[in-house]
C-alpha positions in Angstrom: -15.5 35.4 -14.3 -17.4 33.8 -17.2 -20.1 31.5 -15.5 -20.3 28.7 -17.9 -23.1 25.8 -16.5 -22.9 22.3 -17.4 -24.9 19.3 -16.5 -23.2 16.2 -15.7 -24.9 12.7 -13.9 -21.4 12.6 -12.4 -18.6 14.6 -11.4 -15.1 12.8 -10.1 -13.0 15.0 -8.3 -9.1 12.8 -9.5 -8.3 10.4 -12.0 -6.6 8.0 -10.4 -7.0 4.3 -9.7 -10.4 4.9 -7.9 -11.2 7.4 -10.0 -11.1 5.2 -13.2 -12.6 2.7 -12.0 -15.6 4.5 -10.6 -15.8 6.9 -13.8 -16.0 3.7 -16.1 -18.5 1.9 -13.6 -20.8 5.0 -14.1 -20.7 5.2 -17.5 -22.1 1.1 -17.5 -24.9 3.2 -15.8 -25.2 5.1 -19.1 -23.8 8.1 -17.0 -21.8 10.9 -18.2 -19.1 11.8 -16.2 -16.7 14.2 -16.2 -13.4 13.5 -14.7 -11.3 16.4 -12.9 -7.5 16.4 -12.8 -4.8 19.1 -11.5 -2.2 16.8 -11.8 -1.3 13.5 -13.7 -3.6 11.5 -14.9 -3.9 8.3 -13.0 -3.1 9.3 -9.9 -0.4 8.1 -7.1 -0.4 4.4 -7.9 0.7 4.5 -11.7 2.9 7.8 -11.4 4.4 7.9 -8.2 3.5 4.8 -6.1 2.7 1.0 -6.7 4.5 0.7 -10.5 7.5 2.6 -10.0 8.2 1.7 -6.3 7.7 -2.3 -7.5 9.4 -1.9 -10.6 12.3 -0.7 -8.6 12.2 -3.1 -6.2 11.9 -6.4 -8.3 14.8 -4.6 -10.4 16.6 -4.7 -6.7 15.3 -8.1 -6.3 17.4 -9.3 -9.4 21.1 -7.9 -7.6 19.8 -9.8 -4.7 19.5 -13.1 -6.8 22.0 -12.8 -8.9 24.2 -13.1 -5.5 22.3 -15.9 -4.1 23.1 -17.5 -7.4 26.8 -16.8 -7.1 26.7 -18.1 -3.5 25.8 -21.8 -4.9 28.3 -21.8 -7.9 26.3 -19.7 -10.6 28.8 -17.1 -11.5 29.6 -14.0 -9.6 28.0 -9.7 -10.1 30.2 -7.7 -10.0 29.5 -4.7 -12.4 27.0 -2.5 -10.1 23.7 -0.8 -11.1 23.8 1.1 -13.6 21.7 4.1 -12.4 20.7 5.9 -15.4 19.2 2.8 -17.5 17.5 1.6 -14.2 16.0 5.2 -14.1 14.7 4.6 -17.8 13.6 1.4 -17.4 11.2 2.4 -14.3 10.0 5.6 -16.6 9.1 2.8 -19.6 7.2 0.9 -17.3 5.0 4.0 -15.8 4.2 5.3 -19.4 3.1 2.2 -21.4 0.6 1.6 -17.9 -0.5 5.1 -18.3 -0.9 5.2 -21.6 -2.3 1.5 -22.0 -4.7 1.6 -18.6 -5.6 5.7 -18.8 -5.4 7.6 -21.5 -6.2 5.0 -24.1 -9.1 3.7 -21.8 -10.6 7.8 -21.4 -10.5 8.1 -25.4 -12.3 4.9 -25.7 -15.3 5.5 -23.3 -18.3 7.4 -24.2 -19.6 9.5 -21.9 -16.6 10.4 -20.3 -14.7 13.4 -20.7 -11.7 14.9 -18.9 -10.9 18.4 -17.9 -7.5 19.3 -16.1 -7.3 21.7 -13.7 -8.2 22.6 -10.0 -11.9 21.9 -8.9 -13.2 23.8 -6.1 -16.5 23.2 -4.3 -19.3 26.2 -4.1 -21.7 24.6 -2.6 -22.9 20.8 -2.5 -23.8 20.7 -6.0 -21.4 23.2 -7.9 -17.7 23.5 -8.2 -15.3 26.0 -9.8 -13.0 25.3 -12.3 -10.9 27.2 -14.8 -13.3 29.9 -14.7 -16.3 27.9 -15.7 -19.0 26.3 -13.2 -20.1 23.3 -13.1 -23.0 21.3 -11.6 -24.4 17.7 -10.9 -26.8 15.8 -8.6 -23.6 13.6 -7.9 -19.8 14.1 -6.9 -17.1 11.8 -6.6 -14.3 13.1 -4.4 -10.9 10.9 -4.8 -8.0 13.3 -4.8 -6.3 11.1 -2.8 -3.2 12.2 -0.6 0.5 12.8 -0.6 3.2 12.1 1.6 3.2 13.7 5.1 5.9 15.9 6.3 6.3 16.5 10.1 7.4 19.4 11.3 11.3 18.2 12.7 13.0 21.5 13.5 15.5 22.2 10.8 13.5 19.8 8.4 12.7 22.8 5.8 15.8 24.2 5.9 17.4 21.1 4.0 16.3 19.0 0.8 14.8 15.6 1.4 13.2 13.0 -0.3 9.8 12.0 0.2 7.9 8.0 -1.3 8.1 10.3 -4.6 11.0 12.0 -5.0 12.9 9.0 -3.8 11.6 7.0 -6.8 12.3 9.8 -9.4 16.4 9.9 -8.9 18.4 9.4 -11.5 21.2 8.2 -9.5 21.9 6.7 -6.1 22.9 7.9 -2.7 25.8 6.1 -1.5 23.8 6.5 2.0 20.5 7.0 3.1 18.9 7.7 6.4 15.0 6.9 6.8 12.8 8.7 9.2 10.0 6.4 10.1 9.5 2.1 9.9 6.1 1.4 8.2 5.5 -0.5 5.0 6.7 2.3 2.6 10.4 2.9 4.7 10.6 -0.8 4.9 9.8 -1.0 1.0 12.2 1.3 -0.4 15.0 0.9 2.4 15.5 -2.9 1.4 15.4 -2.0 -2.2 18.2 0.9 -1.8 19.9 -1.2 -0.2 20.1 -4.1 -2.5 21.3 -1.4 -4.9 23.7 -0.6 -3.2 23.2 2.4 -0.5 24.3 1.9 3.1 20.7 2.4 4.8 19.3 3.1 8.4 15.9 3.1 9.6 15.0 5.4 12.3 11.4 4.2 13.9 9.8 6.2 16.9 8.2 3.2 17.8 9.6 -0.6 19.1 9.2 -2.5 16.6 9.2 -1.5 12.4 5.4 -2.1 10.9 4.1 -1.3 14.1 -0.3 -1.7 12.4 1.2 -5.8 11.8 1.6 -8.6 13.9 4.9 -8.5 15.9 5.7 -12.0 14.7 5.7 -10.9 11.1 7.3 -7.6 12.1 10.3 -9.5 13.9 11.3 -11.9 11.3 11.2 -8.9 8.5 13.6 -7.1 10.7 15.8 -10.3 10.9 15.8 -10.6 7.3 16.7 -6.9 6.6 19.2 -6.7 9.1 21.0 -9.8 8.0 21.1 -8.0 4.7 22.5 -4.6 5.8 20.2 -2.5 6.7 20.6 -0.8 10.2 17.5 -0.5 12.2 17.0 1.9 15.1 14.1 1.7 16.8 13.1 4.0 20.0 13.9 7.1 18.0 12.4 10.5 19.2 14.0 12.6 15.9 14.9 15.7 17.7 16.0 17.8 14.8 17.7 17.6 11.3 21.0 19.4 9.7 22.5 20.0 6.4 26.1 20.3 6.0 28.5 19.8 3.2 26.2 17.7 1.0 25.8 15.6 4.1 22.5 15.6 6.5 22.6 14.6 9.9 19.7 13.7 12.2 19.9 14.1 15.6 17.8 11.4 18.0 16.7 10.5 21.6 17.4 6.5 21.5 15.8 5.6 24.4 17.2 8.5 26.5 20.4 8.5 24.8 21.3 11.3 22.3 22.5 9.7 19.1 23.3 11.6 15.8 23.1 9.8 12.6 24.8 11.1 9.3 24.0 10.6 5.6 24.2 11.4 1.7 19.9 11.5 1.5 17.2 11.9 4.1 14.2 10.2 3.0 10.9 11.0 5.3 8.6 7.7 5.3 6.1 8.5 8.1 2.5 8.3 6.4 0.1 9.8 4.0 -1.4 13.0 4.2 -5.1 13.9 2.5 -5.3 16.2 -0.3 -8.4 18.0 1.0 -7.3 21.3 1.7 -8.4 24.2 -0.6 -11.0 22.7 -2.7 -13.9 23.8 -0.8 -15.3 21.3 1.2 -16.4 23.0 4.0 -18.7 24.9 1.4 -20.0 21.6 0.6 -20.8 20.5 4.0 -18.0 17.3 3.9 -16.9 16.7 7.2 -13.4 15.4 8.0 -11.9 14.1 11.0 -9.1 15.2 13.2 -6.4 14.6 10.3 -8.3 16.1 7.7 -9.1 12.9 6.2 -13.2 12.5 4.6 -15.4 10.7 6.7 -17.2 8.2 4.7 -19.7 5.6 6.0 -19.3 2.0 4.4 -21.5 3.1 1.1 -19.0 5.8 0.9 -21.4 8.6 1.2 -20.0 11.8 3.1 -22.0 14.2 5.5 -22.8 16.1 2.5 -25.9 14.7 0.7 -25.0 14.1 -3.3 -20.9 13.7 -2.5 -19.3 10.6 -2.2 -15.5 10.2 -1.3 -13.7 7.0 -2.3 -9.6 6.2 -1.8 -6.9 7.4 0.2 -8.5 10.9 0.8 -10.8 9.0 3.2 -7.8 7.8 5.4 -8.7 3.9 5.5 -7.0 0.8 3.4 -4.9 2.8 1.6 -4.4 0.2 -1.3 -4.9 0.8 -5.0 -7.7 -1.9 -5.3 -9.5 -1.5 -2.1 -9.9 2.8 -3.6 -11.1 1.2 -7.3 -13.4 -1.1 -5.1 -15.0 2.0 -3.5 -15.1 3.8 -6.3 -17.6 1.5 -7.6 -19.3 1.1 -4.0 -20.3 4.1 -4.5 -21.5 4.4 -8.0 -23.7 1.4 -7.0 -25.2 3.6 -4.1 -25.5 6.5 -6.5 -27.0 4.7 -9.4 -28.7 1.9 -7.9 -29.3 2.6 -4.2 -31.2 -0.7 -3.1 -28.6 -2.7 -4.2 -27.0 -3.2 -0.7 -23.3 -3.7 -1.4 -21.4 -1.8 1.1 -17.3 -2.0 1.6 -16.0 -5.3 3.0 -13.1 -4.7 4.4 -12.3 -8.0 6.0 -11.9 -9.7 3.2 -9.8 -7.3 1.3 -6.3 -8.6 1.1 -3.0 -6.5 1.5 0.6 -7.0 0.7 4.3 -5.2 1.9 6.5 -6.0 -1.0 9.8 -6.2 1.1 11.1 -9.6 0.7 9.7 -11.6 2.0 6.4 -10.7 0.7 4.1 -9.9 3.9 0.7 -10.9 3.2 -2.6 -9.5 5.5 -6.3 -10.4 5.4 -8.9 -10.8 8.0 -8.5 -10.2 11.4 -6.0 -9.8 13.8 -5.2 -12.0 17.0 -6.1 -8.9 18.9 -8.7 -7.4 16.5 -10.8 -11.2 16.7 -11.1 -11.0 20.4 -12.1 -6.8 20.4 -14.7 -8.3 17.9 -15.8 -11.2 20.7 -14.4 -14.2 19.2 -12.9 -16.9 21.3 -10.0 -17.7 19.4 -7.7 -20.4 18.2 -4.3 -19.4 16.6 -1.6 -21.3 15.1 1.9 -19.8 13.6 4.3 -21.9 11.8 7.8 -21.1 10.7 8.3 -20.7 6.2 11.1 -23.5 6.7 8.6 -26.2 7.6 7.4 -25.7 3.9 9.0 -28.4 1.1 9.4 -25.3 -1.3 10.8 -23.4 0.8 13.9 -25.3 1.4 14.1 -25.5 -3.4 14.2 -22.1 -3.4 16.6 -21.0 -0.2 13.6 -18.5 1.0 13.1 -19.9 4.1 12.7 -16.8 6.3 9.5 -16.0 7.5 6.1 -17.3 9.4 2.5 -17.9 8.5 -0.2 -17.3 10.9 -3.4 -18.3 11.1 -6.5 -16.9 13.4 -9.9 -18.9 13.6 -13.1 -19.3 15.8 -12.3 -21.6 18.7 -16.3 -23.1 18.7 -16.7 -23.7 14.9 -13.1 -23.9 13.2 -14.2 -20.9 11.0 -11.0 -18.8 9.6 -11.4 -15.3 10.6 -7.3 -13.9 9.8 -4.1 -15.0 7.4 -1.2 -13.1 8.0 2.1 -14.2 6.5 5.6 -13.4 5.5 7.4 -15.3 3.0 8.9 -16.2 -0.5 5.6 -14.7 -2.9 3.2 -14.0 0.1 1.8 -11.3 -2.1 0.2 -14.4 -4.1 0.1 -16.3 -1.3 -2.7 -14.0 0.4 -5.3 -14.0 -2.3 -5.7 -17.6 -1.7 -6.5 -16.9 2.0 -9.0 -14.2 1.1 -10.6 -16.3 -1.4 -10.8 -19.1 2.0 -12.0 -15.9 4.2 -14.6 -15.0 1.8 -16.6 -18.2 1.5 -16.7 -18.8 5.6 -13.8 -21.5 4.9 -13.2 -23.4 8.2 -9.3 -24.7 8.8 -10.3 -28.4 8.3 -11.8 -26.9 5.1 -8.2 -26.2 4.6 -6.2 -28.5 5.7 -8.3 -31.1 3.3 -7.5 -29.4 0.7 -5.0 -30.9 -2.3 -2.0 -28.0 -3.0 0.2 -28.7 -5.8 4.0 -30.1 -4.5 6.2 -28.6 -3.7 4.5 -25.0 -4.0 4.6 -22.0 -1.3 1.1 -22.5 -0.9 1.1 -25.2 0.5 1.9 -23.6 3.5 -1.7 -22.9 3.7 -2.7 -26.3 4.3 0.0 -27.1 6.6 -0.7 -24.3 8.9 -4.5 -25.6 9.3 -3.5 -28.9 10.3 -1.3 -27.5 12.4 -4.1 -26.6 14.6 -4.5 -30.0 15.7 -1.4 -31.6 14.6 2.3 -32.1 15.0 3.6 -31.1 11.2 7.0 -31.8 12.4 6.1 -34.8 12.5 4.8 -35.2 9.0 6.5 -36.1 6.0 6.0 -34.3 2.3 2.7 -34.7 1.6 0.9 -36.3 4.3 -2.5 -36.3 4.8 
């Protein structure tokens, strides 16, 4: 083996989202940094996960409208999806982000250089790659995950899909069969579905988004089974079988055997860590039970000199929040008494189902854990003016604050744009925003957002009884 030693102030284990971000943070440091790759450069999020999965969907999205639109005297669509040019038009999108946010951004960074291949710890401050070693006071580990496959008796004897493949096809199932009900089956089974694909949802648990609150929960599954979809929840999957170009899944529903047939079986059930085989038990990194890095809230790992940032470290598995870490830890790296941990309180999240669901803060249930007397309010989407201009009047907003001093600890909302909607409340969460704070403040009419304000006043107020634009 040649034994080739280089210095580096940095080494990043990926090159994805967190990666970047953290690479480019160092290098405002004046650090070099080399960047390690097996795969793709940039990661899940530009290749397989936030820009094709919402490219696909806001294409579905337009099918959905364009019916909507017929339904009030706008013409009819009746032509169908064209599955090849929808293919090419999600590919576009992915390469001008990759080439645009990555690979133009790595040529035009000094200090930062790329190497592709498989790294491997040796120890804490050396790993192996492409027959060359390499060593540095620092390491960055974000190799993120991919998506996890249970083991369902007859599951590898058949092809399925997983939250990748399912995005690459270049055509479309006439049926498809979903093991599992979090954000990513919810995703992609409304958007297959406005495209056209007879879908059901087969969730172990009783209710689909288990992690959200069950009212947001119960009027998604409204929405998507007034659309089509078929939801099943109670579903113990027993085993799976190929036959004919066919696959059939065989459940427990609640005691009662039920087999369910169709053209694709996607698995949706979670994300796994990409932490085996690169040596980190050499390194001293400790993971939990699932394999996942344990990180405290600088991001530093039980080994002294590595850091772990993203979805290899099993938390808020959201492009920004890993980007966030990324440079969380470059700050503790490069600048130790700066004090900046992760907040993740304040971190906003979105489902991109439509509705949007929109998350920050805390929970009902998570406030009182944390010893907060609270005060919650929920209000229906159709109380909102814009609501009822646009048609999108499915969906809830609800609000958690401190009983004692009116502070806002939790917005968690389902409606028409609550992806945009939620930034607002995380702005309101991170400057200790009270609900008379917000309910005295001046949205523009008629907008979604307003929704905001009406759902603080509802805390002490009967907004039924309120005409637009009250005070």
């Amino acid at each position: 083996m040649k034994k080739h030693q280089k210095k580096h102030d940095l080494i990043i284990l990926g090159s994805g989202s967190t990666a970047f971000a953290a690479a480019l943070h160092a290098t405002s440091y004046g650090a070099k940094v080399l960047m390690v790759e097996k795969s793709v450069l940039g990661g899940t999020c530009i290749n397989w996960g936030c820009i094709p999965s919402k490219t696909m969907i806001h294409a579905a999205l337009f099918s959905h409208e364009a019916r909507l639109a017929a339904a009030i005297g706008l013409g009819s669509w009746e032509e169908g999806v064209d599955a090849g040019r929808l293919a090419a038009h999600r590919e576009q999108a992915v390469l001008n982000l990759r080439q645009e946010r990555y690979l133009d951004v790595l040529q035009s960074v000094p200090g930062l250089e790329l190497v592709k291949g498989t790294a491997r710890f040796l120890d804490p401050e050396t790993i192996e790659l492409l027959d060359q070693r390499y060593h540095a006071d620092r390491f960055l580990v974000a190799v993120g995950g991919f998506p996890r496959i249970p083991a369902i008796p007859g599951l590898k004897d058949i092809a399925f899909l997983t939250s990748r493949t399912a995005l690459l096809q270049k055509s479309l199932p006439k049926s498809l069969i979903i093991i599992g009900g979090g954000a990513i089956a919810v995703e992609l089974g409304q958007m297959f579905n406005r495209l056209g694909c007879s879908v059901t949802i087969l969730e172990h648990g009783p209710r689909i988004l288990p992690s959200v609150e069950p009212e947001l929960s119960a009027a998604l599954q409204e929405v998507l089974i007034a659309e089509g979809l078929r939801i099943v929840l109670n579903a113990a999957i027993c085993s799976v079988e190929g036959s004919a170009g066919m696959t059939t899944v065989s459940t427990d529903v609640a005691g009662v055997r039920q087999e369910f047939t169709g053209e694709k079986l996607l698995i949706a059930v979670g994300t796994a860590p990409a932490t085996a085989g690169i040596g980190l038990e050499l390194a001293g990194v400790e993971l939990d039970r699932k394999g996942f890095i344990i990180a405290d809230s600088h991001m530093r790992t039980s080994a002294p000199g590595i850091w772990s940032a993203g979805d290899v470290t099993g938390g808020m598995m959201i492009a920004t929040i890993g980007a966030r870490e990324g440079v969380v830890a470059v700050d503790d790296m490069f600048n130790s008494g700066c004090g900046c941990p992760m907040d993740y309180l304040t971190a906003p999240m979105a489902i991109f189902t439509d509705p949007e669901l929109g998350l920050v803060g805390h929970t009902e249930e998570s406030a009182r854990q944390a010893g907060f007397t609270t005060a919650v309010n929920v209000i229906p989407v159709s109380t909102i003016p814009k609501a009822h201009v646009t048609g999108h009047r499915s969906g809830v907003i609800k609000m958690v604050a401190d009983q004692p001093s009116g502070r806002l600890l939790g917005v968690h909302l389902i409606c028409h744009r609550g992806a945009e909607l939620i930034n607002e409340a995380a702005l309101a969460l991170r400057l200790h925003a009270t609900i008379d704070d917000i309910a005295a403040t001046l949205p523009v009419y008629p907008t979604m957002s307003e929704g905001l304000r009406l759902c603080a006043q509802g805390f002490s107020r009967d907004i039924t009884r309120l005409s637009c634009c009250a005070e």
